[in-house]
C-alpha positions as CSV (number, residue, x, y, z in Angstrom):
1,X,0.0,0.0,0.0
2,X,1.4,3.6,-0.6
3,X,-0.9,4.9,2.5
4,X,1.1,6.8,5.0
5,X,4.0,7.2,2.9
6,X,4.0,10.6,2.1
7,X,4.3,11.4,5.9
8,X,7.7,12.6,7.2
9,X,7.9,9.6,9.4
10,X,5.9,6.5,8.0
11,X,6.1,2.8,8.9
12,X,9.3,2.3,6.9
13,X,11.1,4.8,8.7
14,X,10.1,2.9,11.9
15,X,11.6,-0.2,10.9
16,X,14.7,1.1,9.4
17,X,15.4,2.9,13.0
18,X,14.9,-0.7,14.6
19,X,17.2,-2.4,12.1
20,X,19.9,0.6,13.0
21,X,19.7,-0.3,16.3
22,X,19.7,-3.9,16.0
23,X,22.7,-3.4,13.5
24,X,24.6,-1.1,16.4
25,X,23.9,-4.0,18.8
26,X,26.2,-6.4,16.8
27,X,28.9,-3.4,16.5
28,X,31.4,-6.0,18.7
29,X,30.7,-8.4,16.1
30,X,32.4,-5.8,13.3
31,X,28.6,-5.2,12.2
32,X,28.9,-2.0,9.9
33,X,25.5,-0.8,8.2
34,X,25.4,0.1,4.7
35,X,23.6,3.5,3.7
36,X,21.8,1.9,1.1
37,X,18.4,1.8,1.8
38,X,16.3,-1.2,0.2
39,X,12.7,0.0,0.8
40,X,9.9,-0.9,-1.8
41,X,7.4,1.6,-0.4
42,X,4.1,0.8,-2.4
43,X,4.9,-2.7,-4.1
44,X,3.4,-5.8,-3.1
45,X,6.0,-8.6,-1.3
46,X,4.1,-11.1,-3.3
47,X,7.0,-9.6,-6.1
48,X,10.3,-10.0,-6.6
49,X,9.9,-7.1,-9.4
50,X,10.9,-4.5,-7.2
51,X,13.8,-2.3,-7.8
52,X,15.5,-1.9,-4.6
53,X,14.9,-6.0,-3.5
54,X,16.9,-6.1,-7.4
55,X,19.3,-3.9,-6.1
56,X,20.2,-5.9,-3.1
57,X,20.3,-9.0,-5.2
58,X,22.9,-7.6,-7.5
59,X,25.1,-6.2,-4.2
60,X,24.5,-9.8,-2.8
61,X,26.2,-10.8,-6.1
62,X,29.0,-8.1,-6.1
63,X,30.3,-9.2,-2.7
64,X,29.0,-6.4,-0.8
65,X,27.0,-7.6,2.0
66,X,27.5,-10.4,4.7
67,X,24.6,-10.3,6.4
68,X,20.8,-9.0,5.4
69,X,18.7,-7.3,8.2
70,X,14.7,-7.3,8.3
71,X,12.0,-6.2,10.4
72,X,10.4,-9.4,9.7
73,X,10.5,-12.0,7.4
74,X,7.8,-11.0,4.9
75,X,9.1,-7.5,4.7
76,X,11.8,-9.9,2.2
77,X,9.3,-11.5,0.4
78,X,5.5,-12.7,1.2
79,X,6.1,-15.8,-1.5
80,X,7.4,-19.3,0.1
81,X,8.8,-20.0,-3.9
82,X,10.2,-16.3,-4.3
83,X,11.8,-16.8,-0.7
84,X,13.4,-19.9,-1.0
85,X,15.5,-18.9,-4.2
86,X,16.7,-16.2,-2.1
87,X,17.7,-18.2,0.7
88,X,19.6,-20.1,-2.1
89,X,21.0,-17.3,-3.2
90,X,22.3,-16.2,0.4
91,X,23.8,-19.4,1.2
92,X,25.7,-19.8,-2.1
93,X,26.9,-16.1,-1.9
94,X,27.2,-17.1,2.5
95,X,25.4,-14.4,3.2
96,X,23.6,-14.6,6.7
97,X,19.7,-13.4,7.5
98,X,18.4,-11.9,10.3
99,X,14.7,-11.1,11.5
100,X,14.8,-8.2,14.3
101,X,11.5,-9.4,15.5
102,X,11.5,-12.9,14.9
103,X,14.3,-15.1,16.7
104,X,15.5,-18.4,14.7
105,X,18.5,-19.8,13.3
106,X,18.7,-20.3,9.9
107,X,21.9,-23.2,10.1
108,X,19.3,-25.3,12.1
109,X,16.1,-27.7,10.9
110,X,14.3,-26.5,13.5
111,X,15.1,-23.2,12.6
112,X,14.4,-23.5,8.7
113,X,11.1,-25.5,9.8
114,X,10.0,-22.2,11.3
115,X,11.0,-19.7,8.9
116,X,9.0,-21.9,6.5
117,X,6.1,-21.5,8.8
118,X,6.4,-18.0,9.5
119,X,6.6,-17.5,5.1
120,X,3.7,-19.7,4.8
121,X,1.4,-17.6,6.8
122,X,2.6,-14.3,5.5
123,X,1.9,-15.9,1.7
124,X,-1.8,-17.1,3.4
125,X,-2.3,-13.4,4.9
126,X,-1.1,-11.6,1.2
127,X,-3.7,-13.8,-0.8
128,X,-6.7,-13.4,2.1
129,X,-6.1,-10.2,1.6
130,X,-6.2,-10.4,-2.2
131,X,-9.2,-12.0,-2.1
132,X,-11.1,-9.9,0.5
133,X,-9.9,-6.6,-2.3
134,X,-11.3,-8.2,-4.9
135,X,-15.0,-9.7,-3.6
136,X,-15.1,-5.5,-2.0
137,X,-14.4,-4.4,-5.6
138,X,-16.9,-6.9,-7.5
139,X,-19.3,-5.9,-4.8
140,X,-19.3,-2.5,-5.2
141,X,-19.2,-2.5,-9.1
142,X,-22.3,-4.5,-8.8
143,X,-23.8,-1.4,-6.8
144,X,-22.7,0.7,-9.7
145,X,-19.6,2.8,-8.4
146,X,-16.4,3.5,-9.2
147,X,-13.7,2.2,-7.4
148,X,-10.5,3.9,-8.9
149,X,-8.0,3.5,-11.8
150,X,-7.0,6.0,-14.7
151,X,-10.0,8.3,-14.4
152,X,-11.4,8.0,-17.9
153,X,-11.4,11.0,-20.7
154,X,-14.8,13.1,-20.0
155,X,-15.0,12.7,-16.0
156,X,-13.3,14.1,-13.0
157,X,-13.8,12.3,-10.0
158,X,-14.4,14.3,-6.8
159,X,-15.1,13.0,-3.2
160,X,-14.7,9.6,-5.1
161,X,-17.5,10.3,-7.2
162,X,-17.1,10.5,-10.9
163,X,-18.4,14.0,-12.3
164,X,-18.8,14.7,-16.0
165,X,-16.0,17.3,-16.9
166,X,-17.9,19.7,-19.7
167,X,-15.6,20.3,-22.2
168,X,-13.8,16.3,-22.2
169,X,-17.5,15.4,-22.7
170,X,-18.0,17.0,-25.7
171,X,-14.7,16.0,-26.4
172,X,-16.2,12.5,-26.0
173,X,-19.5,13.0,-27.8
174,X,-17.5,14.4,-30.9
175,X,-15.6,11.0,-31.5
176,X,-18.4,9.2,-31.3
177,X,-20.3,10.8,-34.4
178,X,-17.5,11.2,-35.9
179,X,-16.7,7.4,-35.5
180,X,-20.3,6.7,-36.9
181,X,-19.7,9.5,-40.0
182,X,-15.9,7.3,-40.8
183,X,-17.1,3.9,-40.4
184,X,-13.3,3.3,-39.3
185,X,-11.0,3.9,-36.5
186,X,-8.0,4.1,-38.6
187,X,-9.8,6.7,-40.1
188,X,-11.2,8.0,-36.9
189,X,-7.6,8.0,-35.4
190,X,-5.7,9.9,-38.5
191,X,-8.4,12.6,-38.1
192,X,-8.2,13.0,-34.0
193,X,-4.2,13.2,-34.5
194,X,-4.7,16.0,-37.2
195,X,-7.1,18.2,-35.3
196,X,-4.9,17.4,-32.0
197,X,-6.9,15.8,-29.4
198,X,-4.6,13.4,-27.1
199,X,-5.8,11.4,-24.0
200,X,-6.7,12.8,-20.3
201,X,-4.0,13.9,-18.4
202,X,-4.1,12.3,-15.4
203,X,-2.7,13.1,-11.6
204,X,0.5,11.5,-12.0
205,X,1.4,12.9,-15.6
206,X,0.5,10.3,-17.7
207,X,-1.7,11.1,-20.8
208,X,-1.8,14.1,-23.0
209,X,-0.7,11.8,-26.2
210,X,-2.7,11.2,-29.5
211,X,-5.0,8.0,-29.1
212,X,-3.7,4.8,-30.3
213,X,-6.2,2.6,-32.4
214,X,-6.4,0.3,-28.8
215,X,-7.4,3.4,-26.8
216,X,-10.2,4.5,-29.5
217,X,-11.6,0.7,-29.4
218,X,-11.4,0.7,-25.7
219,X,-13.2,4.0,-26.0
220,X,-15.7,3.3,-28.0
221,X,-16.6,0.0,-26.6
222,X,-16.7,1.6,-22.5
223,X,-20.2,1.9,-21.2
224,X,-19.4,4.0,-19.0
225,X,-20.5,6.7,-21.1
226,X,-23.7,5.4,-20.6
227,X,-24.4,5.4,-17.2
228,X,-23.0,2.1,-16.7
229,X,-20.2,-0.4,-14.7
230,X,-18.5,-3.0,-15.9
231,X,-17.0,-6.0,-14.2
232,X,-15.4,-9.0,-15.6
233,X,-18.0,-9.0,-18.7
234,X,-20.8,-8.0,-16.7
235,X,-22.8,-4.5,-16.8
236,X,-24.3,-3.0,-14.4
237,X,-26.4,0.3,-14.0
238,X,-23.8,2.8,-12.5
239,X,-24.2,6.0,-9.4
240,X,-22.8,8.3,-12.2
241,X,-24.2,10.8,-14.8
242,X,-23.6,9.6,-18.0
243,X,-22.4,11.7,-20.9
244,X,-24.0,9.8,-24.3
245,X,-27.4,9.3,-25.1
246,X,-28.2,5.5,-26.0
247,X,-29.3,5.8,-30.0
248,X,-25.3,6.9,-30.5
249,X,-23.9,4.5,-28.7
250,X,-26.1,1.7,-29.8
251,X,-25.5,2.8,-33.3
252,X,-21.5,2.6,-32.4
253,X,-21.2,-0.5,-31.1
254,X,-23.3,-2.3,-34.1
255,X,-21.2,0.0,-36.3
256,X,-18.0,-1.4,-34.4
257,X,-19.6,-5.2,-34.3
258,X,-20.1,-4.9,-38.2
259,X,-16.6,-3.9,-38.9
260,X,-15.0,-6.9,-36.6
261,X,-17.3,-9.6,-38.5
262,X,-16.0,-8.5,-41.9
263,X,-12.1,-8.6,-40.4
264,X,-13.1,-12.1,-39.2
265,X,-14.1,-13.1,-42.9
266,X,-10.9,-11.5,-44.3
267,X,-8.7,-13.8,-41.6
268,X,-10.5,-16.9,-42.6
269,X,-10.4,-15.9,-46.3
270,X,-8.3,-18.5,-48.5
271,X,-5.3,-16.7,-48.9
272,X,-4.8,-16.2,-44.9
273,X,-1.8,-13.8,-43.6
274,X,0.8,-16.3,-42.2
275,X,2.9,-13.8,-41.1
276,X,0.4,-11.2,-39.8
277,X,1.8,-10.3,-36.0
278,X,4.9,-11.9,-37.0
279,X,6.9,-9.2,-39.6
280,X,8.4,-5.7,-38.1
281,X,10.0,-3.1,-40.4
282,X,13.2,-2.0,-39.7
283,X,12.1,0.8,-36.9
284,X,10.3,-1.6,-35.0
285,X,6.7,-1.0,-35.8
286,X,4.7,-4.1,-37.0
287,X,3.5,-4.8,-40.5
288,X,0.1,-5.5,-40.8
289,X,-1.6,-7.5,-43.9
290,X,-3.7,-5.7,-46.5
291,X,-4.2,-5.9,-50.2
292,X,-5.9,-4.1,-53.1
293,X,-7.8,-5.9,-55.6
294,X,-7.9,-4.8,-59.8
295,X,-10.0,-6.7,-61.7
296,X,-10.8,-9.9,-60.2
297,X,-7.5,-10.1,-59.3
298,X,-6.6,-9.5,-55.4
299,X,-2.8,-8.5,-54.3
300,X,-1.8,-9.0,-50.7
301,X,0.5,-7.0,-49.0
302,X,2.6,-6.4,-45.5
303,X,2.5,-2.4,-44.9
304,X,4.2,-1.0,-41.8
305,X,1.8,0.6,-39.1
306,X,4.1,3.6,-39.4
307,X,2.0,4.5,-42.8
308,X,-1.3,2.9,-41.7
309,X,-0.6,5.5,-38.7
310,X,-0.2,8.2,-41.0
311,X,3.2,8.3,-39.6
312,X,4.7,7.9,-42.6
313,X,8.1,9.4,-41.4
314,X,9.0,7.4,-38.5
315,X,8.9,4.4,-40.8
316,X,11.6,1.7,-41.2
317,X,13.6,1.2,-44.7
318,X,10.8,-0.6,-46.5
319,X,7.2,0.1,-45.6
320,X,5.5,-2.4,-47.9
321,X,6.1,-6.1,-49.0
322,X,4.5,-8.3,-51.2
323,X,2.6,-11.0,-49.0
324,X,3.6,-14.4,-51.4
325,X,6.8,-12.7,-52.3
326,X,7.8,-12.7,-48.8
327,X,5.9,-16.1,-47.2
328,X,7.8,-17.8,-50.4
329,X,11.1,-17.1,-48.7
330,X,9.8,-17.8,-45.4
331,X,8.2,-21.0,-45.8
């Protein structure tokens, strides 16, 4: 949890003071503390993707540290698997660990037996508590309110309410109509980027860039515009004001339904795409399968999603590939 931790003296600080002292306590031994500090405010110990537990890996592995101090155990690691590659790692680099709060030996069965108990129950407490989060947040989606995230384009949330922000809603309604006027999100997209409109900023900084053809669909398909909740494929009538009336949206999402049936007749044409996901140009950006058709005769292609983008620019070397040409060589 990141609660508390904007405080000038939270929980970690607490625990770092009693590993100082517990480190001072062992100064006869030749005990010297290290002024790195390995706190993961925030992140789960269910992880071992957290940069400073990384960090102390790759010290453990550069020689410089004998011994590793904790408040408790499942301040390491809340994850019996996690935690015994780490113990692994401590006794082939003979690195010692101690637990301030929790007396055992670690060179002992009896002592292993109840470090392995004391890891089990942290690893039972971390998925309890996963569990109880997520029957609260099904719970109150069923009862229609929001319960946090990326606050989407067209609402502000205050007091934990979400209110319809008067300019992003028009914002909103004007990508709807124009989706239905276009018929296409690549279309949709190349005319949003031209006239400038870019995501919703939101309180950490992140936002403010042109929509991706991901976002629009996400967009376009999110009922919350409507009034509505969603919850692992479930709708539910939502506590908040919505922006769209329902003819629009309706008409979007058969619009949107349409256009997806016709791209699953393309893929199970007889001349399928075997390399569609599979072929990048040189600048990275995938090349997706197309074709044009003269006559009765239809040409398949590969064309970078630099030019599909409009992006024409930030392409690679070679932004379009004759489909046979290259599954020939390939196959």
């Amino acid at each position: 949890s990141e609660a508390g931790l904007e405080q000038s003296f939270n929980s970690l600080h607490a625990q770092r003071e009693a590993c100082e002292a517990y480190i001072k306590s062992q100064a006869h031994e030749g005990w010297k503390l290290r002024p790195t500090q390995y706190d993961d405010g925030g992140i789960s110990g269910g992880t071992m993707e957290r940069p400073a537990l990384q960090q102390l890996i790759k010290d453990i592995k550069s020689d410089l540290i004998d011994v590793v101090v904790v408040y408790k155990v499942d301040r390491l690691s809340r994850s019996l698997a996690d935690f015994a590659r780490m113990v692994e790692l401590f006794e082939k680099q003979n690195v010692s660990f101690v637990s301030v709060t929790q007396h055992f030996n670690t060179s002992s069965s009896m002592g292993r037996l109840t470090l392995n108990v004391l890891l089990s129950f942290a690893q039972f407490e971390r998925e309890v508590t996963g569990e109880r989060i997520r029957d609260k947040i099904a719970a109150s989606k069923k009862k229609g309110m929001w319960m946090g995230g990326r606050v989407p384009l067209g609402y502000d949330v205050i007091d934990k309410q979400m209110i319809p922000n008067e300019s992003e809603a028009k914002t909103i309604e004007h990508i709807y109509q124009r989706d239905r006027a276009l018929g296409c999100v690549r279309r949709l997209k190349g005319e949003l980027d031209a006239e400038g409109y870019v995501s919703k900023v939101q309180k950490n900084g992140d936002g403010g860039k042109s929509f991706s053809r991901g976002a629009l669909y996400n967009l376009l398909r999110n009922p919350i515009y409507i009034g509505k909740v969603s919850h692992k494929g479930q709708v539910y009538p939502g506590q908040h004001q919505p922006i769209l009336d329902l003819e629009l949206w309706n008409q979007v999402q058969e619009q949107l339904e349409r256009n997806r049936s016709r791209a699953k007749q393309r893929s199970a044409a007889k001349s399928p795409s075997l390399l569609a996901g599979l072929l990048f140009d040189s600048n990275g950006h995938p090349m997706s399968p197309t074709h044009t058709t003269k006559g009765q005769k239809r040409y398949r292609y590969y064309v970078s999603q630099a030019v599909l983008k409009f992006e024409k620019g930030e392409g690679g070397s070679v932004l379009r590939v004759p489909a046979t040409n290259i599954e020939t060589v390939v196959m």
